[in-house]
DSSP file (Angstrom, degrees, kcal/mol; ACC not computed):
  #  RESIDUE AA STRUCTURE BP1 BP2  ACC     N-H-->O    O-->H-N    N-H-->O    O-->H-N    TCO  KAPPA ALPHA  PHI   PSI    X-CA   Y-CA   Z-CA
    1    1 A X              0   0    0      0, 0.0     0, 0.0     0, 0.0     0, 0.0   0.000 360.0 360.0 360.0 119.2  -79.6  -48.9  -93.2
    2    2 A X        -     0   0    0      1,-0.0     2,-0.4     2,-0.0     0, 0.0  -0.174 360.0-156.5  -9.2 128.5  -76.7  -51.3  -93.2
    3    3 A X        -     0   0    0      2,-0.0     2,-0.6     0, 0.0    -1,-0.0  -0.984  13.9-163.8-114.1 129.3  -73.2  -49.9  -91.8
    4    4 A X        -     0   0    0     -2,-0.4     2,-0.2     2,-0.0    -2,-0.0  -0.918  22.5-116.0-127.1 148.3  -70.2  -51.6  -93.1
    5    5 A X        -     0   0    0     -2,-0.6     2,-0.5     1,-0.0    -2,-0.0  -0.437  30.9-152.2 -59.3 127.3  -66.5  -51.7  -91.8
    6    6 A X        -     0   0    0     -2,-0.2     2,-2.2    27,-0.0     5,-0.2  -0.971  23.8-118.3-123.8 117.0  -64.2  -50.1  -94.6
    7    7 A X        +     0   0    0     -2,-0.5    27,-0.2     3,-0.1     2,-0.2  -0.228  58.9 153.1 -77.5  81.2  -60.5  -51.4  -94.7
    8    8 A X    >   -     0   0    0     -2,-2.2     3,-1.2    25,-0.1    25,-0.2  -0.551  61.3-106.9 -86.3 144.6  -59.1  -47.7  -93.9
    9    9 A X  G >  S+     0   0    0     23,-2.4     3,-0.5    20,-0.4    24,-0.1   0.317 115.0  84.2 -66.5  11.6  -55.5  -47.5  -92.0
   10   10 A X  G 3  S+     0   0    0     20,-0.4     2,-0.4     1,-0.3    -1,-0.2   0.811 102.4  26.2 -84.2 -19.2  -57.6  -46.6  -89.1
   11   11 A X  G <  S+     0   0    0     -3,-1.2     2,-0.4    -5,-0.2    -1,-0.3  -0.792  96.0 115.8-127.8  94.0  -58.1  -50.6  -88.6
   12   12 A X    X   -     0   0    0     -3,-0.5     3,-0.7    -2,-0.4    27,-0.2  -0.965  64.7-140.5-126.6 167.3  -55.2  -51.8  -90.0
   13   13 A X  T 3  S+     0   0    0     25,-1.7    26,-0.1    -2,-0.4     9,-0.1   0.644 102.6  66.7-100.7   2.5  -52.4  -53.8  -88.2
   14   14 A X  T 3  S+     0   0    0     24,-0.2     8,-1.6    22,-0.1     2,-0.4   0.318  82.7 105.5-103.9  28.2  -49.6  -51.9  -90.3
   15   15 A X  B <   -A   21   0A   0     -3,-0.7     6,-0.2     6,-0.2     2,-0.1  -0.856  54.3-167.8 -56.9 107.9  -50.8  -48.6  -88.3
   16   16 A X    >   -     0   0    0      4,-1.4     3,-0.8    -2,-0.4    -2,-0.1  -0.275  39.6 -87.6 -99.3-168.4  -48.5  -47.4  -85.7
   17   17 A X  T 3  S+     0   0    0      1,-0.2     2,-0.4     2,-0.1    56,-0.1   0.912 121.1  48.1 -65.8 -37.1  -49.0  -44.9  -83.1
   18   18 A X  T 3  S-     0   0    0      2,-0.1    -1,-0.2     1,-0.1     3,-0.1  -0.124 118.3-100.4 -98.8  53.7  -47.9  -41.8  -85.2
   19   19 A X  S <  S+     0   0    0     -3,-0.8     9,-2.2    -2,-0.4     2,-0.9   0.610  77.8 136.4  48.7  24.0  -50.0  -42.5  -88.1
   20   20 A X  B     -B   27   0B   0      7,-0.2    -4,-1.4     5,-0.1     2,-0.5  -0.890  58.1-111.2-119.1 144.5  -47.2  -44.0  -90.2
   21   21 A X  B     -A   15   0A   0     -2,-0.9     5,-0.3     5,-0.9     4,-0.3  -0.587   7.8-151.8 -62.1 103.8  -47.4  -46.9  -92.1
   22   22 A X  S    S+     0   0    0     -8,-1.6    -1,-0.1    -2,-0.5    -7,-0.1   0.685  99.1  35.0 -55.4 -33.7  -45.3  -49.8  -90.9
   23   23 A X  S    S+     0   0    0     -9,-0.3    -1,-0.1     1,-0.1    -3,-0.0   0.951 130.2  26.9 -69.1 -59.1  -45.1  -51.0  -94.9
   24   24 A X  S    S-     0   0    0      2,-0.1    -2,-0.1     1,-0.0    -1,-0.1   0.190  93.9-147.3 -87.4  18.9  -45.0  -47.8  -97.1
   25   25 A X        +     0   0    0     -4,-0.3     2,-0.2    -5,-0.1    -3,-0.1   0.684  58.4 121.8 -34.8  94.4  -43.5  -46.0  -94.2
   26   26 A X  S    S-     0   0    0     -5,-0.3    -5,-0.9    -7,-0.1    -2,-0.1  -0.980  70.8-109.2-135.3 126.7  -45.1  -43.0  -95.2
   27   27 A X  B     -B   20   0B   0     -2,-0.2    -7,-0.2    -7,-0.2    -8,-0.1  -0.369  43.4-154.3 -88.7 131.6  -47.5  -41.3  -92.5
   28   28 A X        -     0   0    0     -9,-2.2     2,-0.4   -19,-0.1    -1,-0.1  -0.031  12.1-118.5-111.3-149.6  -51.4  -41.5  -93.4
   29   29 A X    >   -     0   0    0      1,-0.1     3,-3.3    -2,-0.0   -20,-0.4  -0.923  35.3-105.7-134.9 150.6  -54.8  -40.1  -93.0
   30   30 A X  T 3  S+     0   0    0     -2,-0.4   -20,-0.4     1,-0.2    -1,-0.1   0.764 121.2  46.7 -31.1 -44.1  -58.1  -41.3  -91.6
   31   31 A X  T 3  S+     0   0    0    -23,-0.1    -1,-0.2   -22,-0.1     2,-0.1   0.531  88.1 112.6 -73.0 -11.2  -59.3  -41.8  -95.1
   32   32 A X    <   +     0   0    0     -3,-3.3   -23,-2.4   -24,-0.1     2,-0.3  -0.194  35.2 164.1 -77.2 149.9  -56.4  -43.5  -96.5
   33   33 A X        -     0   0    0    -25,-0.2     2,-0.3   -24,-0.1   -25,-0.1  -0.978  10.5-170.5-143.6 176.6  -56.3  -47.3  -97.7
   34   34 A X    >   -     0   0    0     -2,-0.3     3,-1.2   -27,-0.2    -2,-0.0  -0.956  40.6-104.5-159.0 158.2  -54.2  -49.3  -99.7
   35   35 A X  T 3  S+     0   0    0      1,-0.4    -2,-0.0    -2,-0.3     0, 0.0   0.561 120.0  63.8 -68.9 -14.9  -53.9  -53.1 -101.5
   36   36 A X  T 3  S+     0   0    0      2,-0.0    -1,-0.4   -22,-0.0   -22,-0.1   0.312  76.7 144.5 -89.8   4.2  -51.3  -53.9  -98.5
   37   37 A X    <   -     0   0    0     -3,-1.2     2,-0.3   -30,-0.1   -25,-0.1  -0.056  28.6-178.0 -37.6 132.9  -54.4  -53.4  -96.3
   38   38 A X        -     0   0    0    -27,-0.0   -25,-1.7     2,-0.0     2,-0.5  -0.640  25.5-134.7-135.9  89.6  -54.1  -56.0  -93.4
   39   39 A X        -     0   0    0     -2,-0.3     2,-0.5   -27,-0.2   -27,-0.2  -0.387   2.4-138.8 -89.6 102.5  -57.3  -55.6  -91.3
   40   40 A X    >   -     0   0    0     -2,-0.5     3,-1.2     1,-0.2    -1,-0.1  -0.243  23.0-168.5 -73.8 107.8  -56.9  -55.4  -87.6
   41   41 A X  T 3  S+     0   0    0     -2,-0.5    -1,-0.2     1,-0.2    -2,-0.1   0.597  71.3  73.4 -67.9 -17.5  -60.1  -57.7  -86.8
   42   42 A X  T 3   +     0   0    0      2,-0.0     2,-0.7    35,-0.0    -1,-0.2   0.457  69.1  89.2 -86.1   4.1  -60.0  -56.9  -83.3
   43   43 A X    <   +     0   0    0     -3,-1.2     2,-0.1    33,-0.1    33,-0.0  -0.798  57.2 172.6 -87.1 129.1  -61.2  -53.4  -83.2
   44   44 A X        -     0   0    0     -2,-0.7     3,-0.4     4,-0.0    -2,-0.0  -0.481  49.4-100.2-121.6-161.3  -64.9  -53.5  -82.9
   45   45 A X  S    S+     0   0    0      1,-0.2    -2,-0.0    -2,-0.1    -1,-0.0   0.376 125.5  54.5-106.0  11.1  -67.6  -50.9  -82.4
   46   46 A X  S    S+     0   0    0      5,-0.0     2,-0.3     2,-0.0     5,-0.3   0.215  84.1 127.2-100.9  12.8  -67.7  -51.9  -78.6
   47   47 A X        +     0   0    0     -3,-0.4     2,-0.3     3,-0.1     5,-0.1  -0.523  33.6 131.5 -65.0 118.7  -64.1  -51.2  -78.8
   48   48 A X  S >  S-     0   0    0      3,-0.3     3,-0.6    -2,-0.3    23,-0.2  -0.965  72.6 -77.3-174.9 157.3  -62.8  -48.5  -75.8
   49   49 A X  G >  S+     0   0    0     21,-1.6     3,-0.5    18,-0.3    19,-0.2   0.542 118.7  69.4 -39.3 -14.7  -60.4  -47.6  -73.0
   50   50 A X  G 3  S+     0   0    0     18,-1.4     2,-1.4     1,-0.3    -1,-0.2   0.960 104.1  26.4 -65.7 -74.8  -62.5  -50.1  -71.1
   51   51 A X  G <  S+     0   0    0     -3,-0.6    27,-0.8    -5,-0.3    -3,-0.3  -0.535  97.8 111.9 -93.8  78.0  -61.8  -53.4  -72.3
   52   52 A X    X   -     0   0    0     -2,-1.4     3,-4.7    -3,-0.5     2,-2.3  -0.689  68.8-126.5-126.7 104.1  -58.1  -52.7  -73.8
   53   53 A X  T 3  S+     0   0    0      1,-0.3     6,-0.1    -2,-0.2     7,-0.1   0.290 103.2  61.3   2.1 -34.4  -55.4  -54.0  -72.5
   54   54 A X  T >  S+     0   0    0     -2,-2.3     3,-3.1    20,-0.2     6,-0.5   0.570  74.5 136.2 -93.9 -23.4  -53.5  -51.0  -72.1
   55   55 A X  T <  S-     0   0    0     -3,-4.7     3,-0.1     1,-0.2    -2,-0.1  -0.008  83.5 -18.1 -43.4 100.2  -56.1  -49.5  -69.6
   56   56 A X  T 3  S+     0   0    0      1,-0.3     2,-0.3    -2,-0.2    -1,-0.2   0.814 111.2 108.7  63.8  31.5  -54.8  -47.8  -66.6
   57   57 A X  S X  S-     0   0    0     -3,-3.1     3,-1.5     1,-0.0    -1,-0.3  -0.805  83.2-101.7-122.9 174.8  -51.2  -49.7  -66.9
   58   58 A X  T 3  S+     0   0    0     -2,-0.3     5,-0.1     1,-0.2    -4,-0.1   0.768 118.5  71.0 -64.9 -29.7  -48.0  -47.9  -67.9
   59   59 A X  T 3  S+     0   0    0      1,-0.1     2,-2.2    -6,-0.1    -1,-0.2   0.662  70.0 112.1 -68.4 -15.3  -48.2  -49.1  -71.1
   60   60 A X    <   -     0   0    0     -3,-1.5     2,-5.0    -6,-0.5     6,-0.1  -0.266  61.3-146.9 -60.8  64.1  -51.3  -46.7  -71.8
   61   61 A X  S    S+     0   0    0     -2,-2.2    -1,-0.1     1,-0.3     3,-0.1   0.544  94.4  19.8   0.2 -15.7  -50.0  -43.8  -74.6
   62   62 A X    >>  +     0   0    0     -2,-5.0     4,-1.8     1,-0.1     3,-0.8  -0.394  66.2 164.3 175.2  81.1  -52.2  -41.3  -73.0
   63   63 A X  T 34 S+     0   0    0      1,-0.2    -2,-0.1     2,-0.2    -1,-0.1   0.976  84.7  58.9 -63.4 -55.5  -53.2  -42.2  -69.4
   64   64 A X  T 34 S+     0   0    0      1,-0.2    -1,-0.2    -3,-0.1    -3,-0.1   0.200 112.8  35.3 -88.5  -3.3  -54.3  -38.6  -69.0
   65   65 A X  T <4 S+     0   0    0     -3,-0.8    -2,-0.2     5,-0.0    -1,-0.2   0.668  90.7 118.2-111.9 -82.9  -57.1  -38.7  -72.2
   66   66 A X     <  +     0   0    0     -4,-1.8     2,-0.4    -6,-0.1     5,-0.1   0.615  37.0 160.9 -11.1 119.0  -58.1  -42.5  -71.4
   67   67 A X    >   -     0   0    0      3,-0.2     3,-2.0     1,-0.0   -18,-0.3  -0.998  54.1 -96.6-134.6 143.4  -61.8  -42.7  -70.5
   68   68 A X  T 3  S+     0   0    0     -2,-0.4   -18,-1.4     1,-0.2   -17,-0.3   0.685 116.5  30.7  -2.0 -62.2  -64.0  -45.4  -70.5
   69   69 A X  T 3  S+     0   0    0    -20,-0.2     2,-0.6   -21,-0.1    -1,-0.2  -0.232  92.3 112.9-119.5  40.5  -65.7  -44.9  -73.9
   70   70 A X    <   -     0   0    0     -3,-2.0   -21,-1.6     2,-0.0     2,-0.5  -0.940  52.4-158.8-120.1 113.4  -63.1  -43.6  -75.4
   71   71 A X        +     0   0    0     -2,-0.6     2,-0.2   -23,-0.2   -23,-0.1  -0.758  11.0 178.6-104.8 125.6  -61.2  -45.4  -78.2
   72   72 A X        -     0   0    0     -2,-0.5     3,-0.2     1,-0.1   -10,-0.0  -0.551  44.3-105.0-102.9 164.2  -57.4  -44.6  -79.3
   73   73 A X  S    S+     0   0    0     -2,-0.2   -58,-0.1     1,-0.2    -1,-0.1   0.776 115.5  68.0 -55.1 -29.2  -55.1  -46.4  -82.3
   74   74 A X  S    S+     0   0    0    -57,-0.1     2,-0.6   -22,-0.0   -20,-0.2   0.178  70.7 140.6 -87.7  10.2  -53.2  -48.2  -79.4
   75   75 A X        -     0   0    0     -3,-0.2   -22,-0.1     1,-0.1   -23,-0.1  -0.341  31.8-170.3 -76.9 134.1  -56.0  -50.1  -78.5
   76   76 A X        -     0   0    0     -2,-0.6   -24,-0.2   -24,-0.1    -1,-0.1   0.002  30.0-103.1-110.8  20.7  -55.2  -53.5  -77.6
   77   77 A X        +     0   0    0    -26,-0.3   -25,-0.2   -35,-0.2     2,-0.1   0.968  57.4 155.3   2.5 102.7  -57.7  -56.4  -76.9
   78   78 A X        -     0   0    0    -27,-0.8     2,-0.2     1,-0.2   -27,-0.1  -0.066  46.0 -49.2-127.6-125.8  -58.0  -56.9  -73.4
   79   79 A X        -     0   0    0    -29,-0.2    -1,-0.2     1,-0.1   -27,-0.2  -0.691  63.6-101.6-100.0 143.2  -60.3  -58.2  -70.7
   80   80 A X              0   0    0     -2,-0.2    -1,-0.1     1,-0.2   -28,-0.1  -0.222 360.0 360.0 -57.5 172.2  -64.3  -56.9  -70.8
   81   81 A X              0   0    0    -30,-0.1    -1,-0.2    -3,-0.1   -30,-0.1  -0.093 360.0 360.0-127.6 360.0  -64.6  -54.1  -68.1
């Protein structure tokens, strides 16, 4: 079986940290999409608190969660771990 990527606001780039929608600011749901979809290509399904940018800096939204394989919305394309 085939898995394909579905342009959800969980990988969109008008997703912010508290689920609202940088266009319609209106706050959404895991399931939601919309025709303003803009699909942030750099989440992948190797995507995780390892290789993001934000890992173990100050900039991290939740230093105290952050694990290795653990993937947040703030995830940031950074160097492999």
């Amino acid at each position: 079986m085939a898995l394909e990527t579905v342009n959800s606001c969980t990988n969109c780039n008008n997703l912010e940290k508290n689920f609202n929608c940088s266009v319609h600011n209106v706050v959404v749901d895991l399931n939601n999409t919309c025709e303003s979809h803009n699909l942030k290509v750099s989440i992948t399904k190797s995507s995780s608190c390892s290789n993001c940018s934000n890992h173990n800096t100050s900039s991290c939204s939740h230093p105290k969660q952050a694990s290795n394989d653990l993937l947040c919305f703030d995830w940031s394309k950074g160097g492999e771990a």
